[in-house]
C-alpha positions in Angstrom: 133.7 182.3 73.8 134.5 183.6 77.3 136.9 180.8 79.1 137.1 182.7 82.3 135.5 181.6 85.3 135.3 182.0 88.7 137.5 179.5 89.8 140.9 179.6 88.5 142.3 176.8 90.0 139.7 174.7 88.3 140.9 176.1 84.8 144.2 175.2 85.4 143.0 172.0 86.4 140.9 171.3 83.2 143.3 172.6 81.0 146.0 170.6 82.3 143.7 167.5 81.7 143.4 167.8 78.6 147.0 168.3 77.4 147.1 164.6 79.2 146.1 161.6 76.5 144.7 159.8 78.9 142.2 162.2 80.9 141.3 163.9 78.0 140.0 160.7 76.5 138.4 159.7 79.3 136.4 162.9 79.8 135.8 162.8 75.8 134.3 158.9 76.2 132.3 160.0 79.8 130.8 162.9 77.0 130.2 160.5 74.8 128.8 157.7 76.4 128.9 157.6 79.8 128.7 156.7 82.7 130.9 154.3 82.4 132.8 151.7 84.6 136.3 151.5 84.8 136.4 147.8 82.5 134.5 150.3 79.9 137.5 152.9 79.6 139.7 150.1 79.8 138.6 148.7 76.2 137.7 152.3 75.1 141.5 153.8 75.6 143.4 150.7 75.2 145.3 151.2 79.2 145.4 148.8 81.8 142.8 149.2 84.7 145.2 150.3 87.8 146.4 152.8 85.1 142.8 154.2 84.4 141.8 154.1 87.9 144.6 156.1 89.2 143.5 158.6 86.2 140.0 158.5 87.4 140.9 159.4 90.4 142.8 162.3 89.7 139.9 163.5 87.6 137.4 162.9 90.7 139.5 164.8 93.4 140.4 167.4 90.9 136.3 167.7 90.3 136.0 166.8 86.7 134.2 163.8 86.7 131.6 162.1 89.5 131.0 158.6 90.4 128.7 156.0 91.7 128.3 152.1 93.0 126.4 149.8 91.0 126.5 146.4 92.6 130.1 145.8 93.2 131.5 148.5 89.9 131.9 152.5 90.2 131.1 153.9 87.4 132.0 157.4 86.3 129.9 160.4 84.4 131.2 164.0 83.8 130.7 166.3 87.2 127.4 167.7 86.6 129.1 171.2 88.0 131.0 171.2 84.6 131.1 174.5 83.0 128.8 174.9 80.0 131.7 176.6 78.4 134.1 173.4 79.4 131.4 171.3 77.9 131.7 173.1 74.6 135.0 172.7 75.1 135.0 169.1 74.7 132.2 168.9 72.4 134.6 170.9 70.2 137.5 168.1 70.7 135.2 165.4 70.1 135.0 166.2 66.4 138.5 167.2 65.5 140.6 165.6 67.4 142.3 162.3 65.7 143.1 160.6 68.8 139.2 160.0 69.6 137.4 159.6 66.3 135.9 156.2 65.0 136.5 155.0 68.6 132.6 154.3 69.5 132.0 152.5 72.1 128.7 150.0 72.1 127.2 149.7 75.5 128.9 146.6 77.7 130.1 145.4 75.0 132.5 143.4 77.1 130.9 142.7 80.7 133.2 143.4 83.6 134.7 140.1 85.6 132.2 138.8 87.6 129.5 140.7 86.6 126.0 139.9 86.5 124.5 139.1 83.1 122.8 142.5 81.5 119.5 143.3 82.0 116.8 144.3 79.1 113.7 145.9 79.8 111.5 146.2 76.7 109.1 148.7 77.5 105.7 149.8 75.1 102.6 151.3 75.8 100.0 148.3 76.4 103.0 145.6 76.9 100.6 143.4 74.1 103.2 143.3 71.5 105.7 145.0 70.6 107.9 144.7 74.1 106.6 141.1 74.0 108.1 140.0 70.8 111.2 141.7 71.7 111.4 139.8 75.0 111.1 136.3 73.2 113.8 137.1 70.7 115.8 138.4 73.4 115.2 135.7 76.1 115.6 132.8 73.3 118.8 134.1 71.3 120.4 135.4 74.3 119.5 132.2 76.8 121.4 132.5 80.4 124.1 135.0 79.1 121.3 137.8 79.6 118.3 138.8 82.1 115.2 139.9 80.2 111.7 141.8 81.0 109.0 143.9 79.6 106.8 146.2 80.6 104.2 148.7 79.6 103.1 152.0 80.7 99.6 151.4 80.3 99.4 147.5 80.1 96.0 146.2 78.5 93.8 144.3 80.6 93.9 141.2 78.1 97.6 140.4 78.7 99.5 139.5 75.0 98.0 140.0 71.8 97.1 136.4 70.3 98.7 137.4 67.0 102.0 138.1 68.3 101.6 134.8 70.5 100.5 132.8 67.0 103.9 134.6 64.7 106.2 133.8 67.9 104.9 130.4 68.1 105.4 129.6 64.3 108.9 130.6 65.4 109.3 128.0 68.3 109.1 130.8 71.0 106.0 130.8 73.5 104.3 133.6 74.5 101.2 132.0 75.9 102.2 132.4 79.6 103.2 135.9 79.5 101.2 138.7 80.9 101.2 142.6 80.3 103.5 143.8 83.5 102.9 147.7 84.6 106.7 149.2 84.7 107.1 150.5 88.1 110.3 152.1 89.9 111.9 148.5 91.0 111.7 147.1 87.4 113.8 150.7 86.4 116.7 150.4 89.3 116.4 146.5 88.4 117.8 147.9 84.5 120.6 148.3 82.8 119.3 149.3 79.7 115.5 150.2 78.8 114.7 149.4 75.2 111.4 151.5 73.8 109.7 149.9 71.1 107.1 152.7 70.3 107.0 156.0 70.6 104.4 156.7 73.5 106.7 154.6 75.5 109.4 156.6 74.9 108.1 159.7 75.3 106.4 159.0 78.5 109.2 156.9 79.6 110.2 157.7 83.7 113.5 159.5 84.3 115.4 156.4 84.5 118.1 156.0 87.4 121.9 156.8 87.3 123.4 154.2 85.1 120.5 152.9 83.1 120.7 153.6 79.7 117.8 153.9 77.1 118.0 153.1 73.5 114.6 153.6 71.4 113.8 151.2 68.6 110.5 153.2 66.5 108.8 150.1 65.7 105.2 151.1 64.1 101.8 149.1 66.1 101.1 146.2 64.1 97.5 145.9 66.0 96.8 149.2 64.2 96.7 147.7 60.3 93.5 148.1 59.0 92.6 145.3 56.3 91.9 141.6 56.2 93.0 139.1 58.3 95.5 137.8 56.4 97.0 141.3 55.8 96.9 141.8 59.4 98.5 139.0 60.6 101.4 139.5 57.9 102.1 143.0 59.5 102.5 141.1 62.6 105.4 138.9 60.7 106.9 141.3 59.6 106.7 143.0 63.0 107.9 139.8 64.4 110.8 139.4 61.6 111.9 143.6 62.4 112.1 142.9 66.1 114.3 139.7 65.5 116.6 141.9 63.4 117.0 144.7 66.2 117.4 141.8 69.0 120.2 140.5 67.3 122.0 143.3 67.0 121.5 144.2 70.3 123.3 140.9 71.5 125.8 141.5 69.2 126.5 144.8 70.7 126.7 143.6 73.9 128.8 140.9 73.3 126.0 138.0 74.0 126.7 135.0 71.7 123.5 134.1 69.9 121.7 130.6 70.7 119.7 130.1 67.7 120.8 126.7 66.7 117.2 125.3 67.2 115.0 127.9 66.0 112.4 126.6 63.2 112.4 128.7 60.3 108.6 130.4 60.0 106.2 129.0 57.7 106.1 130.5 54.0 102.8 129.6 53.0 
């Protein structure tokens, strides 16, 4: 690998970061994860926050990382001038170095003082189902401790699927005033993380603005079962019961504590 470049001032500079514990787990985490705000790196390298701002800082003026405002936080992202071969670099690190391994960080896990609740955008095809389901579970397990929408990319003209209205329902979650929501630019800036429930969605998902993070959940289209009714309508259960599974987690992640106390169990029979 050729580490020359044409700065050498800026090798110096990245070199020197990295012999320092702090920087070079910072850029390691921004390379793993980011962006990420300063209350992120915080819980990530176990420092106090004027201590990782001040490192930040350094890493900013001396070009290694880049920032941006979200709200009322900066968060900060590797300089998107890094060197491919500085990149390897750190890729490199992130495997064999002690210091950083079976540190992964889960996205907000904590939420910064002050901050708003997170948002969730479940975002499908026809927003009929799938994103549906997922923003029930979300919006009754997580209550006021997070903001939830959905969206589609091509919503269907009939609005929710009756069948994943009739599993929520047996479920003590109502569906029957939702509608299918086109996703559009505001509902994207409005985001902290998109969630795709199925693959069209994912693939034909917009570039998503700085700070938004996606995470893809491949949940196979219950409305495309072919047998009888009954079979039908137990891939939508089981539809219903996978999604539950995958919002739960995601509030765990997060840090949301579940509200689930009132829930009915679904019927058996």
């Amino acid at each position: 690998m050729n580490l020359k470049s044409q700065n050498p001032e800026f090798d110096t500079d990245f070199f020197s970061a990295l012999n320092h514990t702090l920087r070079r787990q910072a850029l390691l985490s921004l390379l793993e994860r980011g962006p990420l705000c300063v209350c992120h790196l915080t819980e990530r390298l176990g420092a106090s926050q004027p201590t990782i701002s001040r490192q930040m800082a350094i890493l900013r003026e001396k070009g290694l990382v880049g920032s941006f405002r979200k709200g009322q936080w900066i968060y900060y992202d590797l300089a998107r001038e890094l060197p491919g071969w500085a990149r390897a670099i750190l890729d490199t690190l992130r495997e064999t170095r002690p210091d950083i391994q079976n540190q992964s960080l889960h996205f907000a896990q904590n939420l910064c003082p002050g901050q708003d609740p997170p948002h969730l955008l479940f975002l499908c095809t026809q927003n009929a189902c799938r994103s549906q389901i997922a923003f029930g579970w979300a919006r009754a397990l997580g209550g006021a401790r997070v903001e939830v929408r959905s969206a589609g990319t091509h919503p269907h003209p009939e609005g929710v699927n009756p069948l994943a209205v009739s599993v929520m329902h047996a479920r003590g979650i109502d569906l029957s005033g939702q509608s299918s929501t086109p996703v559009d630019a505001s509902l994207l800036q409005w985001a902290n993380l998109v969630v795709t429930v199925c693959g069209e969605a994912d693939e034909s998902c917009p570039v998503l603005p700085p700070g938004v993070q996606k995470e893809h959940w491949p949940i196979p289209d219950p409305d495309r079962i072919h047998g009888s009714s009954r079979e039908i309508f137990l891939a939508f259960a089981r539809t219903c019961d996978d999604i539950e599974t995958r919002v739960r987690d995601l509030l765990k992640r997060l840090g949301i504590e579940i509200l689930d106390t009132t829930l009915p169990s679904p019927a058996t029979n």
